[in-house]
MITOR-370586 format. One line per field, with one value per residue (C-alpha): residue number from 1; x negated, y, z negated. Coordinates in steps of 0.25 Angstrom, whole numbers, plus 5000, padded with zeros to 4 digits. Last residue first. Layout:
N
num: NUM;...
c1: X;...
c2: Y;...
c3: Z;...
This chain:
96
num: 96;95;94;93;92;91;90;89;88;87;86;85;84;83;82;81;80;79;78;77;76;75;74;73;72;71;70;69;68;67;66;65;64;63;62;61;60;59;58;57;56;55;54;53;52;51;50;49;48;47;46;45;44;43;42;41;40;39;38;37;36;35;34;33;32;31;30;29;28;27;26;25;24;23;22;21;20;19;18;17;16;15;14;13;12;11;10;9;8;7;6;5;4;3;2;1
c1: 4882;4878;4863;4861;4867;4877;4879;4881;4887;4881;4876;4878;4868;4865;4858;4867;4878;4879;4889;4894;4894;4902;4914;4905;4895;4905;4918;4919;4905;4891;4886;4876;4877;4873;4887;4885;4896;4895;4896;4892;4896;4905;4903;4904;4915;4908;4914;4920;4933;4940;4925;4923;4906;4903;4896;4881;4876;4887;4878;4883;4892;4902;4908;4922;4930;4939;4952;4960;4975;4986;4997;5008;5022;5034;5046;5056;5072;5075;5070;5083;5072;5065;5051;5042;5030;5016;5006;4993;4984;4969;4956;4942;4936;4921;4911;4902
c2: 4655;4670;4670;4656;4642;4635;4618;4619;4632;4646;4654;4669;4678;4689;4678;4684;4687;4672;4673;4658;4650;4647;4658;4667;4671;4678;4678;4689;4684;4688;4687;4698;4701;4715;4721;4727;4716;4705;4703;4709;4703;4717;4727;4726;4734;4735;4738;4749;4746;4759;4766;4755;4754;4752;4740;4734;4738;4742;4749;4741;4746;4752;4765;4768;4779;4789;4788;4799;4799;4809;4804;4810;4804;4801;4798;4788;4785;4777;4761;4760;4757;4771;4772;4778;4785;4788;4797;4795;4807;4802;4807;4801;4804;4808;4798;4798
c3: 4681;4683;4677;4684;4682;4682;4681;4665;4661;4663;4649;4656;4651;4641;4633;4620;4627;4633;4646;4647;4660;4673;4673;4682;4671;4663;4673;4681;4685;4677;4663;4658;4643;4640;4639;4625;4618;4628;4643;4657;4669;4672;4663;4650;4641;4628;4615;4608;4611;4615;4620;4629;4631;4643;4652;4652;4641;4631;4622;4608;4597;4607;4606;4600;4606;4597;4604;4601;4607;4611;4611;4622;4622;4632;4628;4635;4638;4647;4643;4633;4622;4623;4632;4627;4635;4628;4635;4630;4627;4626;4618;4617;4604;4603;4604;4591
């Protein structure tokens, strides 16, 4: 079990004539969900609870490698379950 995270926001608002305002404190516990699957190539976001991959990598625990700032350089498909990009007719190569 991961302990709470906690946070105090400050709150300003504003009152219809655009001049007059309060300011508030809230103090806020978060308690921080862990992801189902080990993350694998990324970290796990403790607000979701999924994943966050890093670059290239895709899917649900990040173990799908698919290059380009596009999966496989916009020139194929990324197949999570072959790990690799499925490139379209006239590419080729791990990266399309």
């Amino acid at each position: 079990v991961v302990a709470p995270e906690f946070h105090s926001i400050v709150v300003k608002v504003t009152a219809g004539d655009q001049i007059t305002s309060s300011s508030y404190r809230v103090n806020v516990f978060l308690q921080p969900l862990q992801c189902s699957d080990d993350c694998g190539n990324g970290t796990c976001n403790s607000l979701t609870g999924k994943c966050t991959c890093e670059t290239g990598w895709m899917g649900a625990s990040c173990r799908a490698y698919c290059p380009g700032a596009l999966p496989c350089h916009g020139r194929g498909l990324c197949n999570l379950e072959a790990r690799a990009c499925n490139c379209k007719e006239t590419y080729s190569g791990p990266d399309c």
